[in-house]
C-alpha positions in Angstrom: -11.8 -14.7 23.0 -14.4 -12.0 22.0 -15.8 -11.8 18.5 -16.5 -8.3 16.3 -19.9 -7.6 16.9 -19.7 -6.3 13.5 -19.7 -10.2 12.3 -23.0 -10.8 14.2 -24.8 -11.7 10.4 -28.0 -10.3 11.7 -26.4 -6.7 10.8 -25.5 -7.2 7.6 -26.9 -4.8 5.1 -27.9 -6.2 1.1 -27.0 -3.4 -2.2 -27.0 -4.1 -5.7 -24.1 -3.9 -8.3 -24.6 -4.0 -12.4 -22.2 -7.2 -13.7 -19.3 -4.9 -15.6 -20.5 -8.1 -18.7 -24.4 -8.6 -18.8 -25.5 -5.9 -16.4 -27.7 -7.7 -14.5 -27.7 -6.7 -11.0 -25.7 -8.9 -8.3 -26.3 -8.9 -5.2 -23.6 -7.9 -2.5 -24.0 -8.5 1.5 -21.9 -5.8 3.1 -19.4 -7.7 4.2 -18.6 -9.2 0.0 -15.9 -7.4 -1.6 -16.2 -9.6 -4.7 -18.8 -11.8 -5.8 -19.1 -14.5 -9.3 -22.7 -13.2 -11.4 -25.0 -15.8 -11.5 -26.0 -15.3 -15.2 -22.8 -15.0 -17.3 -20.5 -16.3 -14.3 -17.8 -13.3 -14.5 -16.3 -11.8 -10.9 -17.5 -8.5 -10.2 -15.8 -5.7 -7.7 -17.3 -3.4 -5.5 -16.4 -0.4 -6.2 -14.4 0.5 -3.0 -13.9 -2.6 -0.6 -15.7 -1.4 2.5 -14.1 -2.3 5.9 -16.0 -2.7 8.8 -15.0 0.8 10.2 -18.1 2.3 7.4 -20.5 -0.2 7.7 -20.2 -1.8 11.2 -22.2 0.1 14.2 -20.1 -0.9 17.0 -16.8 -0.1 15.2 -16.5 2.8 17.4 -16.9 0.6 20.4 -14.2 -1.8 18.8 -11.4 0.7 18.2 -12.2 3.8 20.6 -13.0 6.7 19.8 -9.7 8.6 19.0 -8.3 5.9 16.2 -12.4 5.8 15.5 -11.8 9.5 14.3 -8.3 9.5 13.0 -9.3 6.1 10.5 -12.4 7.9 9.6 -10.5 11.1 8.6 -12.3 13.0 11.3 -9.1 14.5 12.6 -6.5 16.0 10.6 -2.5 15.1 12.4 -0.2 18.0 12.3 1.9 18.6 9.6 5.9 17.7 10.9 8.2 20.1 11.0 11.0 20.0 7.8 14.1 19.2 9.2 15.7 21.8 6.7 14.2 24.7 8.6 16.6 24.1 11.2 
């Protein structure tokens, strides 16, 4: 069994987030979708969850390029035809 490269914890990337309570900064890995503050102990969100498609390098690699592009709203799919036009 192969693992993500995208888990390899030598990639992960650190950004700060104000505590929706006491506003003091908390510190998110890129991989954290949630994380407890520190000072005043109350969960605080991201903002938008990230999946490993933005923040992972070898995503591409992972998925292949066309589902790559199609997840990252690269391509756009055709519009289907109405099936009262017929």
């Amino acid at each position: 069994m192969t693992r993500c490269p995208g888990q390899d914890t030598r990639n992960l990337t650190v950004s700060y987030h104000p505590c929706p309570k006491c506003k003091k900064p908390v510190e998110f890995f890129s991989d954290e979708m949630r994380i407890r503050c520190q000072h005043c102990k109350t969960m605080v969100y991201k903002a938008q969850a990230p999946t490993c498609i933005q923040w992972c390098q070898s995503a591409k690699d992972c998925l292949g390029p066309d589902l790559y592009k199609r997840l990252m709203g690269e391509e756009r799919e055709e519009p289907e035809e109405s099936e009262a036009g017929k």
